[in-house]
DRENMAR-609891 format. One line per 3 residues: their letters; for each residue x, y, z of C-alpha. Coordinates in Angstrom, 1 decimal, decimal comma. Layout:
% residues N
a) X Y Z ~ ...
% end
This chain:
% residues 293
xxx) 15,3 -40,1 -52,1 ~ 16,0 -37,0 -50,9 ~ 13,8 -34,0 -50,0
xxx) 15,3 -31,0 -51,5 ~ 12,6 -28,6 -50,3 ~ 12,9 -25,2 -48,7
xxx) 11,0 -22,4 -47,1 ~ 11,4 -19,3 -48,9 ~ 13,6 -16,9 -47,0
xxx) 12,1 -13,6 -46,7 ~ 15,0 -10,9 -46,5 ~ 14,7 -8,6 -44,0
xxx) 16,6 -5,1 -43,8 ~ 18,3 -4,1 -40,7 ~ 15,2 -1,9 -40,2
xxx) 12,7 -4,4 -40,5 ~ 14,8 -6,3 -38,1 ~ 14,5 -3,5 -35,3
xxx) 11,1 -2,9 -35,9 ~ 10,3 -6,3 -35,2 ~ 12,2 -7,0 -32,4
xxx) 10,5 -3,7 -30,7 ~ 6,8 -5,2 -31,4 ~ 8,3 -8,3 -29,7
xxx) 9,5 -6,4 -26,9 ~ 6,3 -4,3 -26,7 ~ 4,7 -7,5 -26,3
xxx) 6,1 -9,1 -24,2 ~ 6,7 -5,9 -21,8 ~ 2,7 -5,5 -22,2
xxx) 2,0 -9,3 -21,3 ~ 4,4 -8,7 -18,2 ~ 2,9 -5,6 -17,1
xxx) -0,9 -6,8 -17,3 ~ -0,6 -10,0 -16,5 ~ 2,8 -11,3 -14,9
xxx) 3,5 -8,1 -12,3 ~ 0,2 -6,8 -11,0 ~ -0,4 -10,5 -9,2
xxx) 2,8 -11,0 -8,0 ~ 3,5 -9,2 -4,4 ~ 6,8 -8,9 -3,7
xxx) 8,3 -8,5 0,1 ~ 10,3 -5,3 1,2 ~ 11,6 -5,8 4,6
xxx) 12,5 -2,6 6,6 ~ 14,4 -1,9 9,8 ~ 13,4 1,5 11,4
xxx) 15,4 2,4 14,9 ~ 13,5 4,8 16,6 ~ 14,6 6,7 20,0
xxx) 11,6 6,8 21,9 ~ 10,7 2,9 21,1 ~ 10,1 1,0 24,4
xxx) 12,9 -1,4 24,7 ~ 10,4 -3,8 25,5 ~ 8,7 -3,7 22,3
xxx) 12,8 -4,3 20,6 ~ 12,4 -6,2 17,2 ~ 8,3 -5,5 17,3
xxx) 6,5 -6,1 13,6 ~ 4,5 -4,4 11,4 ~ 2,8 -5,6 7,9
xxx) 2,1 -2,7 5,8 ~ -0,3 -2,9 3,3 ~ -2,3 -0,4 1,5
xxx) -4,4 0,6 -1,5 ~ -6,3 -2,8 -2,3 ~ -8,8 -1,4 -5,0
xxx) -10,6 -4,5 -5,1 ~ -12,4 -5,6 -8,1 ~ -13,2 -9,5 -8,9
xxx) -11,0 -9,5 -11,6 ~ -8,1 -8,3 -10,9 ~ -7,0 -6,5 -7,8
xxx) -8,5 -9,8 -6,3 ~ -5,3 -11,9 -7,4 ~ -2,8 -10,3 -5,7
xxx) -5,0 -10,3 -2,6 ~ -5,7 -13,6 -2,7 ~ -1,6 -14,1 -2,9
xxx) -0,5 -11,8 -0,4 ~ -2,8 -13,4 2,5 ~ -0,4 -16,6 2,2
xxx) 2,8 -14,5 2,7 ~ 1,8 -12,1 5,3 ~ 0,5 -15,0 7,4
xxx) 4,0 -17,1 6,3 ~ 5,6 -13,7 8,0 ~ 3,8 -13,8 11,4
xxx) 3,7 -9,9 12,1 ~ 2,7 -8,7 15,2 ~ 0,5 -6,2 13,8
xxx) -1,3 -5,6 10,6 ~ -2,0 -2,3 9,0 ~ -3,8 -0,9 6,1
xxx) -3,5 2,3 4,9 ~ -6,7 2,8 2,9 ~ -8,4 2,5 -0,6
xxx) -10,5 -0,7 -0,2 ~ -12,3 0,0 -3,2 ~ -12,3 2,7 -6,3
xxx) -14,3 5,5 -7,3 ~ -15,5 4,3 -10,7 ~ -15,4 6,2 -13,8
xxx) -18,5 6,0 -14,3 ~ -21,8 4,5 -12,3 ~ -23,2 5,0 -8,7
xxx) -20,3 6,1 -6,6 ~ -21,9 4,8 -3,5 ~ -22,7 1,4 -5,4
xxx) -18,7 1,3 -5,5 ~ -18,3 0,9 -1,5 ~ -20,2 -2,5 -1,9
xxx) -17,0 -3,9 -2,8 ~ -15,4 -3,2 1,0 ~ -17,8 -6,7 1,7
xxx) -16,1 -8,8 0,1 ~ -12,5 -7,1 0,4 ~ -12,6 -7,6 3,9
xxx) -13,8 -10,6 3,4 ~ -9,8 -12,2 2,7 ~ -8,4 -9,2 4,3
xxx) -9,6 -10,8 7,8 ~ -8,1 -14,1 6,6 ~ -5,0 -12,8 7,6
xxx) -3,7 -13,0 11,3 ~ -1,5 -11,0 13,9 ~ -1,9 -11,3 17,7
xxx) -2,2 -7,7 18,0 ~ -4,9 -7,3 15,1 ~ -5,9 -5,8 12,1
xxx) -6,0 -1,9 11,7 ~ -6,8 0,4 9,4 ~ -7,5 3,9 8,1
xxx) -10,0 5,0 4,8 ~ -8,1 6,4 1,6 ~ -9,5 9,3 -1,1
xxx) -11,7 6,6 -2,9 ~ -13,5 4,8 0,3 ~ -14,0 8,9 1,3
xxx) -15,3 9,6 -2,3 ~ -17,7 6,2 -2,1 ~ -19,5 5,6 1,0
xxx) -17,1 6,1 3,5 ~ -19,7 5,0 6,7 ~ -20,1 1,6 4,5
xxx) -16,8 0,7 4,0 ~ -15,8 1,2 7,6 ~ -18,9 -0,9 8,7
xxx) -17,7 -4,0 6,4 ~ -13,8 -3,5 7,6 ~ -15,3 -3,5 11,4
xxx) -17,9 -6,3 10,8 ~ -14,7 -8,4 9,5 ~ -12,7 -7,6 13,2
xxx) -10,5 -4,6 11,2 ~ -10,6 -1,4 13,3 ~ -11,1 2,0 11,4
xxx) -9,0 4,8 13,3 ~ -10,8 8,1 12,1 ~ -8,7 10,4 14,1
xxx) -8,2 8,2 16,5 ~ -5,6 6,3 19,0 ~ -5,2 3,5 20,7
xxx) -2,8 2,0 22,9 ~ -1,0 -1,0 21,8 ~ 0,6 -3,0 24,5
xxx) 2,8 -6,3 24,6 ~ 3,8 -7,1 28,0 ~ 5,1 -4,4 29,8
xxx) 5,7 -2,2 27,0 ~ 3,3 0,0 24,8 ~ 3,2 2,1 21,9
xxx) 0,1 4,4 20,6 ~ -1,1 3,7 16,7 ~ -2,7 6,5 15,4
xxx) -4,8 7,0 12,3 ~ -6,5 9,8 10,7 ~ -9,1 10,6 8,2
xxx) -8,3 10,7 4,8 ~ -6,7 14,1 4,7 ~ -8,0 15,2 0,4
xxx) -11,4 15,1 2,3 ~ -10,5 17,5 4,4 ~ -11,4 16,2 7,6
xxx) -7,8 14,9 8,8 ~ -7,3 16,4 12,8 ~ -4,0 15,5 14,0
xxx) -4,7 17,7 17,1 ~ -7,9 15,7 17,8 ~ -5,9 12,0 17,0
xxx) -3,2 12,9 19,4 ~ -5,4 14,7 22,5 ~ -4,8 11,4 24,6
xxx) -1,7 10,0 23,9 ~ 1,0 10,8 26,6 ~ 3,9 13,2 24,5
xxx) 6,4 10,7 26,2 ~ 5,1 7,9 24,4 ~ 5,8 6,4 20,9
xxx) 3,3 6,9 17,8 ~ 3,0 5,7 15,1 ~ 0,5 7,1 12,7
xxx) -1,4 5,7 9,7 ~ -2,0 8,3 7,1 ~ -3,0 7,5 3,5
xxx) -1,6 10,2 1,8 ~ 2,4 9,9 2,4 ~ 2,5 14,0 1,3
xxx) 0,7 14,6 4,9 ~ 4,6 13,8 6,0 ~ 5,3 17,9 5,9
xxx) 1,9 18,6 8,4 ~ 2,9 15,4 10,6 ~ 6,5 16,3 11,1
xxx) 5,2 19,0 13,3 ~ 3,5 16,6 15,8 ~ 5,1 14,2 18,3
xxx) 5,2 11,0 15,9 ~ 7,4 8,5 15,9 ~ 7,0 7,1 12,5
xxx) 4,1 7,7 9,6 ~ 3,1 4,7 7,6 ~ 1,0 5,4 3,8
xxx) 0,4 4,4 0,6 ~ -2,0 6,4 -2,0 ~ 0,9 6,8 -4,7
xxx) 0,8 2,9 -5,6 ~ 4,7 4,2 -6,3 ~ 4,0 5,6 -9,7
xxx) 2,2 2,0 -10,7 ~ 3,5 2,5 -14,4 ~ 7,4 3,3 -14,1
xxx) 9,6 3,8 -17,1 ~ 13,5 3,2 -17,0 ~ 15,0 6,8 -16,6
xxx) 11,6 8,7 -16,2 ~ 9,5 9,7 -13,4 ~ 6,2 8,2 -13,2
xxx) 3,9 9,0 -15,7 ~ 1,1 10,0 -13,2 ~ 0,8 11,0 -9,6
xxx) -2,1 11,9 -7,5 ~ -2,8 14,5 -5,4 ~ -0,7 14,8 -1,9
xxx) 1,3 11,8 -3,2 ~ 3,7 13,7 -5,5 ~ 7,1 14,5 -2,8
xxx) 7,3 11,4 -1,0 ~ 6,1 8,3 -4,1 ~ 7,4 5,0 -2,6
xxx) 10,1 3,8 0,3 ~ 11,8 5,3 2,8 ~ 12,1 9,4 3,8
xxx) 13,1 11,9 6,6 ~ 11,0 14,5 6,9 ~ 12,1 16,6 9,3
xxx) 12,0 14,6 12,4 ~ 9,8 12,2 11,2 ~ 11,0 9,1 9,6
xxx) 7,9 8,3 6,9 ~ 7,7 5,1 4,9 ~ 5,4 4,9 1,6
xxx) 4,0 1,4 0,3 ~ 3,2 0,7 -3,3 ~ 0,3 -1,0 -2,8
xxx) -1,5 -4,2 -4,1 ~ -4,2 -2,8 -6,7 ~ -4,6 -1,2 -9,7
xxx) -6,7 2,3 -10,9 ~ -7,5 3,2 -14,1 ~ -6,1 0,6 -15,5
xxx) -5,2 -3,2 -14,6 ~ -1,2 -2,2 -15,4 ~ 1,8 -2,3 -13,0
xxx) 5,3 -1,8 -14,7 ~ 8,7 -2,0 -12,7 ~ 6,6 -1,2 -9,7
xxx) 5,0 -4,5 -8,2 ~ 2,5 -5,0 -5,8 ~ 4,0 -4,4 -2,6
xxx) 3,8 -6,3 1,3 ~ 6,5 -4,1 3,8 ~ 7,4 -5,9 6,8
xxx) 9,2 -3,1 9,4 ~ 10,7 -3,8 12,3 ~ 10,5 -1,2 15,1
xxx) 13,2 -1,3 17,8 ~ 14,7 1,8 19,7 ~ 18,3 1,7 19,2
xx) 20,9 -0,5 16,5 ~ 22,4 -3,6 19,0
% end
């Protein structure tokens, strides 16, 4: 016997058609963008070729990472990721370019900076022979910045607040530099720089990446920031939708300003909302040498 039975075809106009292919786009663009991208840092490997580099620090590495925003939920995924591959990447160094936790919208702002604990909890789980270091962003400023450096430094990460230090590997040295955050107000590349020999390499950690057009003024070799989180929502053909302050010329990668070669990371978290969209979580590995072989 056979079974003659049939589901009903619904018909379906070309427009029906379109509109439902565009809710499953939406979809599935929304499930990508909350829950695929955000956890999912992705490696950008830079060369930079610097002419006052010591030759003896040739091929010397840096991991870049910036803007962690931690929350339990989810800036703690990519985290938790991202400790396996910068360790898998053996830098020589390891630098952070600020935002450990996030000003909430609303609440007890200094509440907020308790977050730095446990933060630098799995940031100290990663290694470098030359260390972890690390300048405060807008949102440790705008929380309890004396807490947040205490947790970083209680962990073995060194806050730079307009600082330097020399950082030597055998017989060569470079100084890393770091300043406050500079929306607070209280960034002093004058004060940073008073002991670092002008014949000697710097690089300096900024969060803001717009500080580029005061920096280029100073004897740095190379700036290192974050602060955009490159647009975090970008749309093909558009800019991106939001920007903060002093991270609206120079959003993500690579630029010249001036003399001063500057380098913008996307960072690892989220703010405002969980969302990243063609703009993924970011871990930059440069490499530092002072001329192309």
């Amino acid at each position: 016997m056979h079974n003659n039975f049939r589901l009903p075809v619904i018909p379906t106009t070309r427009r029906q058609f379109f509109l439902r292919a565009a809710a499953v786009g939406t979809l599935a663009v929304t499930g990508d963008s909350l829950l695929l991208e955000p956890n999912r840092p992705r490696i950008v490997r830079r060369d930079f070729f610097l002419p006052r580099w010591p030759q003896e620090l040739n091929r010397f590495t840096i991991a870049l990472l910036s803007d962690f925003h931690y929350d339990p939920y989810f800036s703690v995924h990519p985290l938790h990721a991202t400790i396996l591959l910068v360790n898998g990447l053996h830098p020589d160094l390891i630098v952070l370019t600020g935002d450990f936790v996030s000003v909430p919208e609303f609440g007890d702002e200094k509440k907020a900076a308790f977050a730095a604990e446990p933060c630098a909890s799995l940031l100290r789980q990663m290694t470098a022979p030359l260390g972890l270091w690390a300048v405060l962003g807008n949102h440790d400023d705008n929380t309890d910045p004396q807490h947040v450096t205490r947790a970083l430094e209680a962990e073995n990460i060194r806050v730079l607040a307009n600082q330097s230090v020399a950082i030597e590997r055998g017989s060569g040295r470079f100084w890393l530099a770091g300043v406050n955050d500079v929306i607070g107000g209280t960034a002093d590349l004058a004060a940073t720089l008073r002991n670092v020999p002008r014949d000697e390499a710097v690089v300096l950690l900024a969060h803001e990446p717009d500080f580029a057009d005061e920096a280029c003024r100073f004897p740095i070799d190379l700036q290192l920031s974050g602060h955009s989180h490159g647009g975090q929502v970008r749309l093909p053909f558009l800019p991106p939708l939001y920007l903060p302050e002093m991270a609206r010329k120079y959003v993500l990668g690579t630029y010249q300003v001036g003399p001063l070669p500057l380098y913008t990371n996307a960072g690892l978290g989220t703010v405002t909302v969980p969302v990243r969209l063609n703009c993924p979580p970011e871990i930059t590995l440069l490499t530092l040498q002072s001329s192309r072989l």
